[in-house]
Structure formats: C-alpha cells, structure tokens
C-alpha atoms as one frame of an Amber mdcrd trajectory, in Angstrom:
protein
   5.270 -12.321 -57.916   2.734 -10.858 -55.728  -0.189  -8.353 -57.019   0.727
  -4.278 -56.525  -2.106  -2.146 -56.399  -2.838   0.837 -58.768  -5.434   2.292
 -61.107  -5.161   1.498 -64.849  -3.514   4.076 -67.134  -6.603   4.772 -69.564
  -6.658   3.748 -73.222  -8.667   5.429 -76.606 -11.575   2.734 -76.886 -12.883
   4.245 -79.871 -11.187   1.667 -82.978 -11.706   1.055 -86.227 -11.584  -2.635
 -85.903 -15.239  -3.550 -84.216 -13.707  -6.526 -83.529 -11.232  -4.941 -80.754
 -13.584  -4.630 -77.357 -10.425  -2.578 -75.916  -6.701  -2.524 -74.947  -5.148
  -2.361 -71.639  -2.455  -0.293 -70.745  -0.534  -2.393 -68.524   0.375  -0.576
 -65.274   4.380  -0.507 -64.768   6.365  -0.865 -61.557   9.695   0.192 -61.789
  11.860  -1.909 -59.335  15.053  -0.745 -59.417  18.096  -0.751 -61.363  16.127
  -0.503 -64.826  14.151  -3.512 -64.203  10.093  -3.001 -64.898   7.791  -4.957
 -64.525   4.082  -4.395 -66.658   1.107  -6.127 -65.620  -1.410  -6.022 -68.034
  -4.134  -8.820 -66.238  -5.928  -8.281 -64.244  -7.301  -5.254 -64.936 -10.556
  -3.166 -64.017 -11.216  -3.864 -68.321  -9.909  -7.454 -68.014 -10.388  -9.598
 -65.159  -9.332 -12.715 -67.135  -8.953 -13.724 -70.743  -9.844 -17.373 -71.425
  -8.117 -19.208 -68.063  -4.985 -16.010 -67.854  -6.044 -14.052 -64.779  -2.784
 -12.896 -64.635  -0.319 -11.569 -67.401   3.632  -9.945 -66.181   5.831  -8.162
 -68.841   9.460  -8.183 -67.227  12.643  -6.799 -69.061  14.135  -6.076 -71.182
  17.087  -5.474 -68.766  20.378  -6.139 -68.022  21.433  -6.858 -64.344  24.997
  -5.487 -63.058  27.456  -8.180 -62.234  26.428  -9.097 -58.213  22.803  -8.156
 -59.017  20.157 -10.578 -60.372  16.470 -11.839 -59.821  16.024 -12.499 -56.595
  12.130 -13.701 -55.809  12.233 -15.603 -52.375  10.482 -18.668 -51.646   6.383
 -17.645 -51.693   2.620 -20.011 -52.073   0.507 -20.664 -54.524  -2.993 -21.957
 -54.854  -5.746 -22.627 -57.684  -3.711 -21.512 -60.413  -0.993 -22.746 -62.780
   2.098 -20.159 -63.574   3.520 -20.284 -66.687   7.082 -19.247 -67.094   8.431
 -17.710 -70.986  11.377 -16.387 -71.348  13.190 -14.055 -74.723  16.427 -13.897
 -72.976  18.083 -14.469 -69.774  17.647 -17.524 -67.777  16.035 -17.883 -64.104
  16.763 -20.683 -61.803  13.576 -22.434 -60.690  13.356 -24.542 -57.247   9.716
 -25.799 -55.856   8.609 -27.422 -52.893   8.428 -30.795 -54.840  11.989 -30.605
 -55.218  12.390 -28.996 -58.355  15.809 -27.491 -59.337  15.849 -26.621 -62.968
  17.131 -23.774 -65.061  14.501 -22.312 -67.995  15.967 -20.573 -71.014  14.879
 -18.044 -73.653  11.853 -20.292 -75.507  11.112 -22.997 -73.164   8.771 -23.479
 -70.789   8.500 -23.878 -67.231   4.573 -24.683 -66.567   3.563 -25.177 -62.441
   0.692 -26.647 -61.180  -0.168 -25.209 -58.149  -3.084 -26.846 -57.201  -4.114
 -27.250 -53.381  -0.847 -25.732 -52.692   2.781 -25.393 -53.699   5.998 -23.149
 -53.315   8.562 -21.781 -55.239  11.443 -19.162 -55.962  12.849 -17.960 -58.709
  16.346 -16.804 -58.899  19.546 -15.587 -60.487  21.891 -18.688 -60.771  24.919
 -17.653 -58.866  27.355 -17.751 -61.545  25.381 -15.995 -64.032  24.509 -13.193
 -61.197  28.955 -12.860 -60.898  29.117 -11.753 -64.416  25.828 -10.105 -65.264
  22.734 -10.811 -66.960  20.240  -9.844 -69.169  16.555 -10.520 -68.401  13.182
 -10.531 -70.507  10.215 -12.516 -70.300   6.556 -12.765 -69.698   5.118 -14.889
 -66.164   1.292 -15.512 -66.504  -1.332 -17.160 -64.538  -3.737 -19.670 -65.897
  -6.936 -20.359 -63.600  -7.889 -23.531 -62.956 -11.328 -24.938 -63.662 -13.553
 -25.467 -60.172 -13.256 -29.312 -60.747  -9.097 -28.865 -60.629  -8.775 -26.187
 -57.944  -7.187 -28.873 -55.548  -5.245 -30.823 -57.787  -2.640 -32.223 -56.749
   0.419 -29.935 -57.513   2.919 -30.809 -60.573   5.799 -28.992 -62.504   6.728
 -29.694 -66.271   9.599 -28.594 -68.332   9.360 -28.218 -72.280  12.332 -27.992
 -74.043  12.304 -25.126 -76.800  12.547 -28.033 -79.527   9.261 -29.535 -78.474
   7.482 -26.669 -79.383   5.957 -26.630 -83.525   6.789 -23.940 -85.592   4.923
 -22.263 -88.671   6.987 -20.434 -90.953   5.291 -19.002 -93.952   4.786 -15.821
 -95.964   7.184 -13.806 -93.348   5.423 -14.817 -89.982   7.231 -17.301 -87.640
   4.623 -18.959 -85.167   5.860 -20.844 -82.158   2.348 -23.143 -80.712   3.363
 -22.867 -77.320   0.086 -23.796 -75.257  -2.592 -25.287 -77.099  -3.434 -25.985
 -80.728  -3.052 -22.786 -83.404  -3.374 -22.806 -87.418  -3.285 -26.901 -87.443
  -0.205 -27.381 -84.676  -0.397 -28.215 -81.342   1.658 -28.203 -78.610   2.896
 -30.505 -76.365   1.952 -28.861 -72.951  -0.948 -30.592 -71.061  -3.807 -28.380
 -69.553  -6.760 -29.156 -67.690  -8.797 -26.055 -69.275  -8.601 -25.113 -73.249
  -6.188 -22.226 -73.304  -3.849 -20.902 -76.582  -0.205 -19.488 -76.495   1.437
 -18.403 -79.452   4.771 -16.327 -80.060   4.881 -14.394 -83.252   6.956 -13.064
 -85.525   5.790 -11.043 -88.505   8.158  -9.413 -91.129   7.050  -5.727 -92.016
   4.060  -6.134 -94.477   3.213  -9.724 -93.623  -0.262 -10.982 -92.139  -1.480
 -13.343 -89.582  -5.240 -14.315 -89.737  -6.799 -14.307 -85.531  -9.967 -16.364
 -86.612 -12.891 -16.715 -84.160 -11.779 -20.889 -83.268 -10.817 -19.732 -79.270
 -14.295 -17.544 -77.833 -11.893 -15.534 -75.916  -8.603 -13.996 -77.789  -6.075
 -11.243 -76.543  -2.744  -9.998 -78.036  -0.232  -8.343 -76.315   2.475  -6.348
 -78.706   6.121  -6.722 -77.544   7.827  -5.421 -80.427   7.624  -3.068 -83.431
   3.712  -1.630 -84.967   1.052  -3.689 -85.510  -1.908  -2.888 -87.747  -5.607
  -3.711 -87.302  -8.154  -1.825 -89.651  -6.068   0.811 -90.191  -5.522   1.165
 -86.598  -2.065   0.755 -85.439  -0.628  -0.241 -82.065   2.845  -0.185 -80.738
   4.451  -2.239 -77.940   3.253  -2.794 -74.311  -0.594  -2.676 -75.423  -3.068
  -5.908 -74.632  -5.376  -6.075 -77.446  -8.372  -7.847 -75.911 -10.910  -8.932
 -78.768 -14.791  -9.474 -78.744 -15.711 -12.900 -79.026 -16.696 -14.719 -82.343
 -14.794 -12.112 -84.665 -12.599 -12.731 -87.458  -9.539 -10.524 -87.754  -6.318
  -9.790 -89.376  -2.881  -8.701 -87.732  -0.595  -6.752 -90.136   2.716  -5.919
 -89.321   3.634  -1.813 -89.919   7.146  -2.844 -89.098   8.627  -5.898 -87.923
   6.808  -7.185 -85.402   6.657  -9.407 -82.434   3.839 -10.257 -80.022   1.700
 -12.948 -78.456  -1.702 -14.209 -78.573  -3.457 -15.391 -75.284  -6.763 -16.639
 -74.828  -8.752 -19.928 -74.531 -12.531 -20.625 -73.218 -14.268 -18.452 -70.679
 -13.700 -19.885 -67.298 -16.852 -21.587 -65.329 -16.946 -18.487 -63.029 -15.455
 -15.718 -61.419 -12.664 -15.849 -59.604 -11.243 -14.222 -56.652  -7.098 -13.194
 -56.436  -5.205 -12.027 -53.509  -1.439 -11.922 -53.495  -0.123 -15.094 -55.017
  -3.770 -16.490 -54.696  -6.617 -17.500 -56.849  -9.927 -19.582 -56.105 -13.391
 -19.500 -56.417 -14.354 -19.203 -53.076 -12.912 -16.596 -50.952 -13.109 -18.817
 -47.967 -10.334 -21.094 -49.480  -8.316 -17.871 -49.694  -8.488 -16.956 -46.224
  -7.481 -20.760 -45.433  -4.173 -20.242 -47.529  -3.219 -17.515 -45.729  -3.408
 -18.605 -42.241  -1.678 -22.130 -43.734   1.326 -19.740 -44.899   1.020 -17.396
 -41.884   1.345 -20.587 -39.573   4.061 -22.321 -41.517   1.898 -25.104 -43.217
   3.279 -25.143 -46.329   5.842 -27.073 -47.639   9.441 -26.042 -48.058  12.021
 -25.325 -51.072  14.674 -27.670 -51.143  17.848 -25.906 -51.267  16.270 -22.075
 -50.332  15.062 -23.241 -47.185  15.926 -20.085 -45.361  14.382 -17.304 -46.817
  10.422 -16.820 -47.670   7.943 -14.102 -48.059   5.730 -13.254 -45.837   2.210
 -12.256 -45.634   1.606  -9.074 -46.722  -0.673  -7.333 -43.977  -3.113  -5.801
 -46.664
C-alpha cells in the first residue's frame, strides 16, 4: 500500500501520564464503499517506533458481494511488511511464488530485502459472496547490515502464537518476547508485537524492558493516569518509563515498539532505505521492468507514481 500525503490531524499533548511523549492521530483515507484506511506511522511526531516506520489501520468493513481487496502487484525494498488480520482473509501471492491465504490471528511476515513483489487480494470465491475486512499492515525497517537481504516470506499459524491469560487480560506474543513468552517469528532487529485484550477494570503493566514502546487503541477506553483514550489513537511513550494500561471499558489494542533503529531512514512509496540513492535505483528498476514477477497475477502491476 503506497504512502498518501497529508498533514496530521493535531492531538492535546498536555497528559497526565509524563510517561506519554504524545499520541498520533492517524490520518484517514476513505476509499470507497466504507472501507478506511488510518495510517498512524509515519508521522511528522513519529517517524518510526523501534524498527515500525510504517503502521495501516484497515476495516472494519464489509465488502458487497463482487467487491473485495484488490491491491495489484507493486515493489518493495529495505523493509519487512507484516500482515495481522481480526477478520476477513486476504489472498497473498509474491514474486517467490507465494500463494497463501492469511486469516484473522496469523501472520503473514515478508522480507523484502534487495527487492521483492507482491499483491494482495480478495480470493475469488469469498469476493462472490461478500466479505468482511479488518486488520492492521505495518512496516518493520531493516537494520543497515540487512537492507539487501535476500528476500523471504513466512507464515505463522494462529496456534503458534503464546497466549497469557490472567486477571481479565488476554495477551497474544505475536513478534518478539513480552511478560516471559516469546514468539516464534524470526527478526533480524529486536522489535515487540502484542494483541491485547483487557476486561473493563483489569490492568496490564508496559514496563520500560523495550527503549521504544507505542500503543495503538482499537477498541473500547483505555486509562493512563487518569487520562483516558478511545480508539484510533497511537500512544507513543518516552523511553525508560514504567506504566500501567487500565481498561475504562473493555478494551482491545496493541503494543508496538522494539530498539531504536541505527539511523534514519528515508521512505518513498512502497520504499525504505538508508540511502536515498538506493531509492532512486528501485525506481528506475520498477520503471524499467527489473523486478521480478507474481506468479499467477502476472498481468496487472502498479506503476510509478510520478510524484
């Protein structure tokens, strides 16, 4: 999904929590038959958090029968996307020959490396019926070191994932290790994933183990220091501060974050390096045809935007 352009709505910054540095309004693109689309990183606040440079809130929706998602064959470089879905199901092909469905709580975790292409679609009989659709696609930066890996694709089943249930909160470890549980999903660059449900009342320590931490609410109130926060807000917290998450009402959300990555780094389109020559080299490689193709959506791609 390529980057729209657009100013930031603007958020309070003045919070009772000292530990909250400030929360991003995520910028929403509405594109069409009650599909939106929020993207909450990057923003002029937030640049990255830990390795995410990039952060997508799709859905909830529910596609008309003959409709459905519908992103054509497109590059990536210097990045890994992360797929996470709540409900609906997209069809994933890649230029490694990929073909492989991803369902509400699995994950679908690309390595783009020095270069790789994919789409992501409604299958076709789900897209006769109808669908629903809601899910979060994020971008994890690669360290310098990694930028040209060679490009990979890994599928994790929703049963490979630990779970912490306790005192009302559910905690899925999706990416990384969280309260003693890790997951399965290898990364090159320490980065934390967690989905999170909290009954009304119950608590869920964010201790200062990951330098950089972010939460982004999808569901329901939360409460920090008395200040509360309702869905589609990204929490971004200061580094090396303790805090507490209480849930107002039932509550569902998920925490991002990892270490600081070795450097800035530069994103245009579909995109990301640290050196911006390397970004004008994918460009003309996709311009010219260089890149590989998607078995089985050979036909259609997008092209270069002109800006």
């Amino acid at each position: 999904m390529s980057f729209f352009p657009g100013k930031d709505p603007n958020a309070g910054d003045a919070y009772a929590c000292e530990a909250i540095a400030h929360v991003v309004v995520p910028r929403t693109v509405d594109l069409g038959d009650g599909f939106s689309v929020r993207r909450a990183l990057p923003s002029a606040r937030s640049r990255m958090v830990g390795p995410f440079i990039f952060f997508d809130h799709f859905g909830p929706a529910e596609f008309r029968a003959g409709t459905g998602l519908d992103v054509r064959p497109h590059p990536h470089i210097g990045l890994a996307t992360v797929t996470y879905l709540f409900d609906g199901e997209i069809m994933h092909r890649d230029s490694l020959g990929t073909e492989l469905a991803i369902k509400p709580g699995e994950v679908n975790w690309m390595t783009a490396g020095r270069g790789i292409v994919h789409s992501e679609r409604t299958d076709s009989g789900l897209r006769a019926s109808g669908s629903p659709i809601h899910g979060l696609q994020m971008w994890v930066a690669l360290p310098q070191a990694k930028e040209e890996m060679d490009a990979g694709f890994a599928h994790h089943e929703t049963s490979e994932f630990p779970m912490i249930r306790e005192n009302g909160k559910t905690v899925r470890v999706v990416v990384g290790s969280l309260y003693g549980a890790s997951s399965p999903v290898p990364v090159v660059h320490e980065t934390i994933f967690g989905d999170v449900f909290l009954n009304a009342g119950a608590t869920l320590p964010i201790d200062a183990d990951h330098e950089e931490r972010a939460l982004y609410v999808l569901d329901g109130t939360v409460d920090i220091a008395g200040d509360k926060f309702e869905p589609g807000r990204l929490l971004v917290f200061k580094p090396g501060d303790k805090l507490t998450v209480t849930a107002a009402t039932d509550a569902h959300f998920v925490s991002v974050g990892g270490a600081p990555m070795d450097g800035p780094r530069h994103i245009w389109w579909n995109f990301v390096s640290s050196r911006k020559e390397r970004i004008e080299q994918a460009k003309a490689e996709w311009k010219a045809g260089h890149f590989g193709k998607v078995p089985g959506d050979e036909i259609e791609f997008i092209p270069l935007p002109e800006k």
